[in-house]
N, C-alpha and C positions, 0 to 999 in steps of 0.2 A: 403442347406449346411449341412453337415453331421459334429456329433457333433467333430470328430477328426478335419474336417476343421476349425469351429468355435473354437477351442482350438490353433491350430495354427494362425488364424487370431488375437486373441486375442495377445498370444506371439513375435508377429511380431510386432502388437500395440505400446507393451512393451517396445521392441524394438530399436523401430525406434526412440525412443523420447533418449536413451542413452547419456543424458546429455547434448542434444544439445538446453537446455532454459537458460536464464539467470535470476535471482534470484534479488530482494532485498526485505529486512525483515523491517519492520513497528514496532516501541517500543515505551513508552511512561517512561518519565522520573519519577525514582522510588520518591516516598517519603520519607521514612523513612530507618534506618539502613538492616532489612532484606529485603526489597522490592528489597535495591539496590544492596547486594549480588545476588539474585536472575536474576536480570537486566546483571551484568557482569557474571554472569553462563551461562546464556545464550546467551549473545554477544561471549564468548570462544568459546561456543559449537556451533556457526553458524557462525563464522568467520572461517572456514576452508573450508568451500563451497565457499569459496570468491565472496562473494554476490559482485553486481554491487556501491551499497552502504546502507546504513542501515540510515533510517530516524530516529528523535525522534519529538512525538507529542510536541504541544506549547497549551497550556490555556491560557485565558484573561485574565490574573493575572500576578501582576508582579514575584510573589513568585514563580509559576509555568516556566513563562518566563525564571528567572533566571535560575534557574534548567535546561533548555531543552539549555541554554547557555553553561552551567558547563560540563551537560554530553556529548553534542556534543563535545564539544574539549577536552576531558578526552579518549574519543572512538577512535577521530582522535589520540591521542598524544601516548596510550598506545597499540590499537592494527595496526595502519596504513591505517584500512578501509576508506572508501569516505565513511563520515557522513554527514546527511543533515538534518539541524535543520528544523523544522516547524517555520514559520514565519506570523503573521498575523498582521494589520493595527488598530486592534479594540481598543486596550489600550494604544497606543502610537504615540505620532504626527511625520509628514512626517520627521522634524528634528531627534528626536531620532529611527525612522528606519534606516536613514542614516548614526549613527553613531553605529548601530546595523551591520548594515549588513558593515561598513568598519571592523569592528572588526573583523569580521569571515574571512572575507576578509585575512586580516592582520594576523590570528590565521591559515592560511591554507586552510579552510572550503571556495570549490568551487562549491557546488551543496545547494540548499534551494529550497522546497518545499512550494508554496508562497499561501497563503489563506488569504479570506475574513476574516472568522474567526465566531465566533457566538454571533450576539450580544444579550447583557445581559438584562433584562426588564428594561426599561425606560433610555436605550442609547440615549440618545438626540446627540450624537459627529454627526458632519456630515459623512454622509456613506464613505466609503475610502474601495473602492471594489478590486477584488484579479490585477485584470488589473493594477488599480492605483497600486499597490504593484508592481505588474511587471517593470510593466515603472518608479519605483523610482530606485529597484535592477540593474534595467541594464544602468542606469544612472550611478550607484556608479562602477560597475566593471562587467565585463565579467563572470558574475555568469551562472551556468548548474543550470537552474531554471523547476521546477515540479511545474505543476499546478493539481487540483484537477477534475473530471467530473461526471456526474451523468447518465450513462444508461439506470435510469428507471427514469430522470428528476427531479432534485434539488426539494426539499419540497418548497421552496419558491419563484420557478419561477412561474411565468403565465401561459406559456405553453411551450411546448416540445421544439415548433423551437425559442422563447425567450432564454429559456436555451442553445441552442447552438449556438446564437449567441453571447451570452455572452461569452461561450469558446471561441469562434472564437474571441473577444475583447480579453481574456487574449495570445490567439496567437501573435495575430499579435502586442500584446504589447510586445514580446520577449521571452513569453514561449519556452522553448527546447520539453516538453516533457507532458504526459498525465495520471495520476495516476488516476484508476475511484474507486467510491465506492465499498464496496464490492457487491456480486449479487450472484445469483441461477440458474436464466433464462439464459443461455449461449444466444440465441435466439434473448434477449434484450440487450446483448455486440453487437451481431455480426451485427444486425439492426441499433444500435448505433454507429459501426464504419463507416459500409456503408454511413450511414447520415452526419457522421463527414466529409466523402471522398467530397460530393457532396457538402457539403459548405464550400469544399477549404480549410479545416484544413491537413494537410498532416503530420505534427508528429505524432510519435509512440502515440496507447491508450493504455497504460498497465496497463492490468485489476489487481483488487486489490480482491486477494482469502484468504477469512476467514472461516480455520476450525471450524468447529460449534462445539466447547464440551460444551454448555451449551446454551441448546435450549430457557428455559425461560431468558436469556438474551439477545439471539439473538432476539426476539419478541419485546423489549423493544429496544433495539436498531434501528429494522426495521423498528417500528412506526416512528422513531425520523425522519432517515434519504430516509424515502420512497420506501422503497427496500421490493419488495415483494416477500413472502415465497412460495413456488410453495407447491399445496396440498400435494407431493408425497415425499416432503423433511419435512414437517409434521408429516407425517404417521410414516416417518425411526426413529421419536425421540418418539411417545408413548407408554407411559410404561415403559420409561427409566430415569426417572426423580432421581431416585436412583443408579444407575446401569451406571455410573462413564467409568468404563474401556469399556464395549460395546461404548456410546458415544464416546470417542479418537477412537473408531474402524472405527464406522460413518465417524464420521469427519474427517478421513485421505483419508480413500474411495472415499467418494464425490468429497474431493480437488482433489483428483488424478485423477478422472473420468474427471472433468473439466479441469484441464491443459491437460489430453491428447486431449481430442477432438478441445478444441482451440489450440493447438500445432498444431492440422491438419489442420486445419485452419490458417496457417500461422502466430499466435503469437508465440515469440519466448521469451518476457519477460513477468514479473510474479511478481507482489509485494504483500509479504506473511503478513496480520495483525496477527503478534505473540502475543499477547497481555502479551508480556515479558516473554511467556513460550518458551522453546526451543526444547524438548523433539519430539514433533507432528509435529511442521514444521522439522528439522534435519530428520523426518523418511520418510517425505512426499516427500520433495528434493531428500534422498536417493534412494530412490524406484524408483522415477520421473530419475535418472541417476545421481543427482547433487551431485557429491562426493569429497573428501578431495582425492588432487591428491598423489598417493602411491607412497612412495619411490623405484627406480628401485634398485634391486639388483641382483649380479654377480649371474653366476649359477654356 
């Protein structure tokens, strides 16, 4: 292929994705006064892409709890988006889940993101897993419920097809839908879905893409959640340890490299872990086609 060719195959690439994915954005509920300015600067600046809906993470704490309460219906009430609280079983009995999730119920909030959750050293509670969450939620109301999955296999499963059966248990407990960890290995999504097809799970798996602007905490985080770093996405961060703005360059490149080629691959959704910045995801969307629809005017 001759390099004018490869320049036009590339811009065709481009192209063809012309906004045709759909979007939602991953936050975690601010703590303090500036964290949470920061949180609605960037719910403003990414609610014009009109995301499908925008999640807020939950902690095992009731302090955290509360908060991912506050700001989910604060999101729904002031800008109109589909907000969907993170919700987990770890710190509170099947009673007060149930009066949890009427409340959101009752507050408007029809989509929850439903998790295990992480338990804390020396949890003695009996286990109360993301399934059992499922099957209480869809008991209480017709909730658009997201569950979580692992591509390169949950840190604490046994083994690969353990762990998807266990998805397939939160399936067929009423799960709508499929939010996976984040990843690197496109390779290990597309394996992952195949396997998902073959044991009968047939909801959407939509992968979860985290720009990387700061490699030494991606490494701490990889460890945690089992997600391994491919040598050559490595290489793109040394020597950059300092060097800030090259990084956001990295990290929008890669995300966009990966939605387009799973784009071609027939994904057509995409849940962005913003980690309450807005900046990088708004430009990655942008580029990607996902735009604030422009006023028509007369000529």
């Amino acid at each position: 292929m001759s390099y004018a060719k490869e320049i036009d195959a590339l811009n065709q690439c481009i192209a063809d994705l012309s906004g045709d994915i759909n979007v939602s954005f991953e936050f975690f509920p601010p703590k303090n006064e500036k964290m949470e300015q920061i949180f609605w600067h960037s719910v403003d600046r990414l609610k014009v892409l009109k995301p499908k809906f925008i999640s807020v993470t939950y902690g095992a704490n009731s302090g955290e709890r509360d908060r991912t309460h506050s700001i989910v219906k604060s999101v729904k009430e002031q800008t109109g988006l589909e907000a969907a609280p993170h919700l987990t079983g770890i710190d509170a009995t099947p009673e007060e889940l149930v009066e949890i999730a009427k409340d959101y119920w009752n507050s408007g909030i029809r989509r929850i993101v439903a998790l295990r959750g992480d338990e804390p050293k020396g949890y003695t509670k009996k286990p109360f897993y993301a399934s059992d969450l499922v099957a209480l939620l869809r008991s209480v109301a017709d909730f658009d419920i997201s569950v979580a999955a692992y591509p390169e296999v949950h840190p604490e499963a046994k083994s690969a097809q353990a762990d998807l059966i266990n998805l397939k248990r939160k399936i067929d407990a009423g799960a709508n839908h499929v939010i996976t960890q984040f990843f690197f290995d496109i390779d290990s999504y597309l394996r992952f879905r195949d396997r998902c097809v073959a044991t009968g799970i047939e909801v959407e798996i939509v992968p979860g893409i985290l720009p990387v602007t700061n490699f030494k905490q991606l490494q701490k985080m990889a460890a945690v959640t089992n997600v391994r770093i491919p040598h050559w996405l490595a290489r793109m961060y040394e020597g950059l340890d300092n060097d800030q703005a090259t990084r956001n360059l990295l990290a929008a490149s890669v995300a966009m490299d990966m939605v387009r080629v799973l784009s071609r691959e027939g994904v057509k959704d995409f849940h962005f872990y913003t980690l309450n910045r807005c900046e990088l995801t708004y430009a990655i969307c942008h580029t990607l086609g996902v735009r604030p629809e422009l006023p028509i005017t007369a000529e």
